[in-house]
N, C-alpha and C positions, 0 to 999 in steps of 0.2 A: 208565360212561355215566350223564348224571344227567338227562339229555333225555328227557321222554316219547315214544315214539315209537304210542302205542295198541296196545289189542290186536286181533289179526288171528283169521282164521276159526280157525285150529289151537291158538289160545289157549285157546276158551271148553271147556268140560266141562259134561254131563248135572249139574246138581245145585249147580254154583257159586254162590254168592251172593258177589257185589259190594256194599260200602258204599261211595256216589260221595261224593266229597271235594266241600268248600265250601259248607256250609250259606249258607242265604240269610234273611236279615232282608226281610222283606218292606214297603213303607213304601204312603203316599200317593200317591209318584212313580211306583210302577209304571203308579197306575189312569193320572196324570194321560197319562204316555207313552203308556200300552194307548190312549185314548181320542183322541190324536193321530195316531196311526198308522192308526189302524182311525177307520169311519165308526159305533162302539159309542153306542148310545144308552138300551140297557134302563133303565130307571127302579131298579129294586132294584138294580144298580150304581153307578147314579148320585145317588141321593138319603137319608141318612139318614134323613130324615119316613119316606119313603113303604117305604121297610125295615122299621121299627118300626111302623108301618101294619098289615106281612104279617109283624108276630109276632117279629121279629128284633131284635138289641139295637142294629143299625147296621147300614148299608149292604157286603156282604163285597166283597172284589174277584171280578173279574168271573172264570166257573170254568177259563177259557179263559188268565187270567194263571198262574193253579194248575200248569194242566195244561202250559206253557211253562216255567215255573224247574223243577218238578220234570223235566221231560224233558230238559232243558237239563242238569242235575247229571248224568242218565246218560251225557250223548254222548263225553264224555273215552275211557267207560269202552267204552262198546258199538259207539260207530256211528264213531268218530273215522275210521277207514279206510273205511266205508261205501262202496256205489256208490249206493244208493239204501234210503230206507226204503219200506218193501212194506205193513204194513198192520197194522189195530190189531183187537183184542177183548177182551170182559169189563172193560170199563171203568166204572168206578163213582165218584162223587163221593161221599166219606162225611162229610165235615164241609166247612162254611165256612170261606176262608182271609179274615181281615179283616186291616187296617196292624198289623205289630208282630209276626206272627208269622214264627217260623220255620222255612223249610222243608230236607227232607233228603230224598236217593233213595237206596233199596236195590234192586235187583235180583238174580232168582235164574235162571240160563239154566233152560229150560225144554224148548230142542229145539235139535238139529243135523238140518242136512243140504248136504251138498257139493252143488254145481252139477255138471252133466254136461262145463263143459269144463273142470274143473279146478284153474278160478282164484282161485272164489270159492266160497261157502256161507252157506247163508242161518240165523241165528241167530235163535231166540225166548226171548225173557223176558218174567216177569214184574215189573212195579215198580210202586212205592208210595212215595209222599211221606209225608212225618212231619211233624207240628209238633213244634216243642219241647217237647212235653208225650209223646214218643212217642205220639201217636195216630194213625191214617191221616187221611188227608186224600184221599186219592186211589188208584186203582191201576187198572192198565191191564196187558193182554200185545199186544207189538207183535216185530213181524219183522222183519228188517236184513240186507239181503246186506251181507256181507263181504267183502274180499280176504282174500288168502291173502299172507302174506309168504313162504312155502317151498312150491313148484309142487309138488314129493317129498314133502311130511307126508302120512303117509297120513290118506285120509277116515275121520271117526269112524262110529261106529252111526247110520245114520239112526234121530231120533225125533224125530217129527209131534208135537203134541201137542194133544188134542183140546179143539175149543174148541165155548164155546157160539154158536148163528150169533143169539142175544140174549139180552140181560139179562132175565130175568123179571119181569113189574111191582112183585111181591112179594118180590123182592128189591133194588128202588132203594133208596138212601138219601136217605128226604126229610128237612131240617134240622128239628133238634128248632125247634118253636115256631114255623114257617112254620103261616103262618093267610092264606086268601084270601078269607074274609067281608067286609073291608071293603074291599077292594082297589077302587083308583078308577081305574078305564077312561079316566076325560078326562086324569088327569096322566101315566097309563101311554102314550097316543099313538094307541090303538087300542079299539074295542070289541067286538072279535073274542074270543068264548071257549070254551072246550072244545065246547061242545054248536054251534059252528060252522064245526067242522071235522068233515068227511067224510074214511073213510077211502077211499085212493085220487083222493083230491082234489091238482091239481098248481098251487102258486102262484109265479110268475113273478115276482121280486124286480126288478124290471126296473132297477135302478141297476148302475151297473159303476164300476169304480175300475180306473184305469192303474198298473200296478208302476214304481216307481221304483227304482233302485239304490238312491239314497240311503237312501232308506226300509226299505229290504229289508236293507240292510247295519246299518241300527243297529236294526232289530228282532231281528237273530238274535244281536248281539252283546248288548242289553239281556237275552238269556233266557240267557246265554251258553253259545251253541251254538256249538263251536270244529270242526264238521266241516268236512273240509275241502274241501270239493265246494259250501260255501255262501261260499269265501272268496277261493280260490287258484284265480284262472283258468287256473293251468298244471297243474291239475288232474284235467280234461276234457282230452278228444282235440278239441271241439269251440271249446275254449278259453272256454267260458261258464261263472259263475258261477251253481250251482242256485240256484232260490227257495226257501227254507226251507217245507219242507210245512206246517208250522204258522203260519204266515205268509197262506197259501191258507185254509188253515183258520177263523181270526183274523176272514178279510177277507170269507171269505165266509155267516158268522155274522152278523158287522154288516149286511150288506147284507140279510139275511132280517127284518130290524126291517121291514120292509117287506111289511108281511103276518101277519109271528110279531110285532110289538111286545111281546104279552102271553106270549111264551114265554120266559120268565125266568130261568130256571135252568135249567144241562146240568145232568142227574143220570145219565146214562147215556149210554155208547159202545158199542154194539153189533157194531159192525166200520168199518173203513176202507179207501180204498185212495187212495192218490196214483197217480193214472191214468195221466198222462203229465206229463212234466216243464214246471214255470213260468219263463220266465224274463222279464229287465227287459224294459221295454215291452209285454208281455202285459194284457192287459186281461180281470180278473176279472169274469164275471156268474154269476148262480145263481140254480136255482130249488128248490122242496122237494118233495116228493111225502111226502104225510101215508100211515104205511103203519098205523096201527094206535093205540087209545087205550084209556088206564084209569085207572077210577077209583084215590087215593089213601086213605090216610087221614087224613091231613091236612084239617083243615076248611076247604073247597073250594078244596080243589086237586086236578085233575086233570094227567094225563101224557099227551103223546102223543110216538109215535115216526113222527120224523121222517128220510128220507132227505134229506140236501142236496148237491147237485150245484154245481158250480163248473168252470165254462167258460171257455172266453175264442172269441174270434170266433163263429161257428154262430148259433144259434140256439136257442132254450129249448124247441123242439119236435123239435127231434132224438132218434132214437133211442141215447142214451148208447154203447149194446155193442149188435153186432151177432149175428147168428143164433149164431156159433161162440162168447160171451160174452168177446169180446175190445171195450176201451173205445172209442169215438170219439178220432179223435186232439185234438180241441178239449175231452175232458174233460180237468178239473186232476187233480178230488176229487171223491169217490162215501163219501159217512161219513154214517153210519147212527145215531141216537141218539135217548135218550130225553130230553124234556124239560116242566119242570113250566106250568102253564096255568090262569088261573081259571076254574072248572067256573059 
């Protein structure tokens, strides 16, 4: 058989490391696509001047295209039978991906544990993208229910594996040569800066964007994400095509320029979860809830960690989870991270 058919929950092992196939050359194209698909407007993505402005040699693509090819190389390998992805931590941006380079994923499983009926089991790994120079670029550990291809494999050892519930400030990785002394607030869109955000402060993005098929279908195939729960409506019992959670992610990033303008750089993933399922016609909104801030060392630049929420109908004053900490059904996405800010 020459056919991939992916690998299933009784495939993975404590310790495995996966190299995913198909390096990716990185071009222009991605930003100019990312920028069409999504409402993205951060300035340091968008403008060489104003990169080199904030200490940089150019403009890099946006961390969020980074974080899509590199997850994109894993899915053949991890999520291809997937029922759903469950959620992210210990994610860190450590270098800038600019046009030209290229990227690669490694992962190494990191935890088993079978489902209670049987069918399925939920896998953790962790992965890292590469440029061509082998150096990280990225890494993150995310969790993936599984099928099971054999109902009779027996379950392996359960191991959990213990994560942090945040990236420490002192451990971000801020880009060599990011400098925010001359950073200019009128070309950035906004003149909101670190020392004007309060923690526990909750802002309202109030823009929303309607999912499209069409949109949806050539976003996951541009990162190519060949799972098949984003493709094959005979796939579901409900006969619908999943939204790609990075897709949710993507869209509800952009929509925070409204409010975060000046929050310019992911440098940090703290945790995630895809709450409940997106599909076409769904209409994303979202708001943030500022949960904490620190200074860098980088000349001024500050960090703040942000919750971002992503909804669709309801309301932005909803309580998200309810007393038993289960989600609202109108959440998409609850993703926790860090991100850089002029102090």
């Amino acid at each position: 058989m020459k056919t991939n058919s992916g690998h299933f929950f009784e495939d993975y092992k404590i310790g495995q490391v996966i190299e995913h196939a198909v390096p990716r050359t990185i071009s222009g194209g991605e930003r100019a696509m990312y920028h069409a698909l999504y409402p993205a407007r951060h300035a340091l993505y968008s403008s060489d001047e104003f990169a080199e402005n904030c200490g940089l040699d150019k403009s890099p693509l946006d961390d969020l295209i980074a974080f899509h090819v590199v997850f994109g190389k894993s899915v053949p390998d991890i999520s291809l039978n997937a029922v759903a992805n469950l959620g992210y931590a210990e994610g860190r941006w450590l270098k800038p991906v600019y046009p030209g380079d290229t990227l690669r994923s490694v992962s190494e499983v990191i935890g088993l544990k079978q489902n209670s009926n049987g069918k399925s089991g939920v896998v953790y790994v962790r992965t890292t993208g590469l440029n061509q120079f082998d150096e990280p670029v990225l890494e993150y550990v995310r969790w993936v229910m599984v099928r099971k291809r054999d109902l009779d494999a027996p379950a392996p050892e359960t191991v959990i594996p213990e994560l942090k519930a945040v990236v420490a400030p002192e451990d971000l990785k801020i880009p060599e040569g990011l400098d925010f002394l001359r950073y200019n607030f009128t070309l950035a869109g906004e003149q909101h800066r670190f020392a004007d955000y309060e923690i526990g402060e909750k802002i309202d993005h109030v823009d929303g964007v309607t999912i499209e098929e069409a949109e949806h279908m050539l976003a996951t195939r541009l990162w190519q994400n060949t799972a098949k729960v984003h493709f094959d409506a005979t796939n579901r019992e409900d006969g619908k095509r999943l939204i790609y959670g990075g897709h949710v992610i993507s869209m509800a990033r952009a929509l925070s320029f409204n409010g975060l303008a000046n929050a310019q750089m992911i440098v940090g993933l703290n945790g995630g979860a895809h709450a409940n399922p997106c599909f076409t016609g769904d209409t994303v909104r979202a708001y943030t809830e500022v949960l904490d801030k620190a200074e860098t060392s980088a000349p001024g630049v500050g960090a703040l960690r942000l919750r971002l929420v992503a909804y669709k109908h309801g309301a932005p004053e909803f309580a998200y989870k309810d007393a038993a900490g289960k989600y609202h059904p109108d959440v998409l996405l609850d993703l926790d991270y860090w991100a850089v800010v002029p102090l």
